[in-house]
N, C-alpha and C positions, 0 to 999 in steps of 0.2 A: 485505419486503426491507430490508438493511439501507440507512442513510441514508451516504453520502462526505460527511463535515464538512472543511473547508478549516483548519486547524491553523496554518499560516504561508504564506509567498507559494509557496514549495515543500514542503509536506510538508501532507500528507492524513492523513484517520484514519476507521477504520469498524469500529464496534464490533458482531459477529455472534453468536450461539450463543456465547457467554462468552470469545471471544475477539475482541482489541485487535488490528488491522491500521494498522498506521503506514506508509506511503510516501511517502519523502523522493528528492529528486530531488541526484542524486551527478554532478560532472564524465564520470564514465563510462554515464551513465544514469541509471535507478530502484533505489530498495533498500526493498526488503519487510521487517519487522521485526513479525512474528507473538509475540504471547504469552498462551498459553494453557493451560488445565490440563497438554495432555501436554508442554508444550516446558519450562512452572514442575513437572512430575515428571522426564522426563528430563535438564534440564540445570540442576536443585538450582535453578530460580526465573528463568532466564534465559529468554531468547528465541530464535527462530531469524531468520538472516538469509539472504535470498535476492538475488540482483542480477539485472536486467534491462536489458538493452540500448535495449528503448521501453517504451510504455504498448500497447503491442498485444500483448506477450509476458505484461504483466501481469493486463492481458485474460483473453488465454487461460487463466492458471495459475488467476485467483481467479473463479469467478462473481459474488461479489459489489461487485468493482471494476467491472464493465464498463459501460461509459460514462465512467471516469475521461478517457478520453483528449475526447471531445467537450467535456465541462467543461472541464477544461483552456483547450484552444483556443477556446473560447469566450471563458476569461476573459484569457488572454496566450497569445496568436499563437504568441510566439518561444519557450514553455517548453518546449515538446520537439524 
């Protein structure tokens, strides 16, 4: 399983199956920024971005994030 490495006070990263997972934490919530072979074939090397309203939505989307939200508040109460 992959490993959630802590990147800055708000932004995570989990690198899986050849693909970079970045989740930085935005005034409106969470923002997922995926890049991986088909997102660097379909958008000539870019990424895709997804928004999420909590860490339980992100949860749900990624198998590999879950438990971000426990870490989290384990390590700052008031981050989400």
């Amino acid at each position: 399983m992959a490993t959630i490495v802590q990147l800055e006070p708000n932004s995570y990263v989990v690198e899986s199956r050849g693909a970079r997972m970045v989740l930085q934490q935005t005034h409106k919530g969470w923002r997922m920024k995926t890049r991986s072979a088909t997102t660097r074939a379909l958008s000539m090397g870019g990424e895709s971005i997804k928004d999420f309203e909590n860490l339980k939505q992100v949860e749900q989307h990624y198998k590999s994030w879950r438990g971000i939200a426990a870490l989290i508040e384990s390590s700052d109460p008031c981050a989400h």
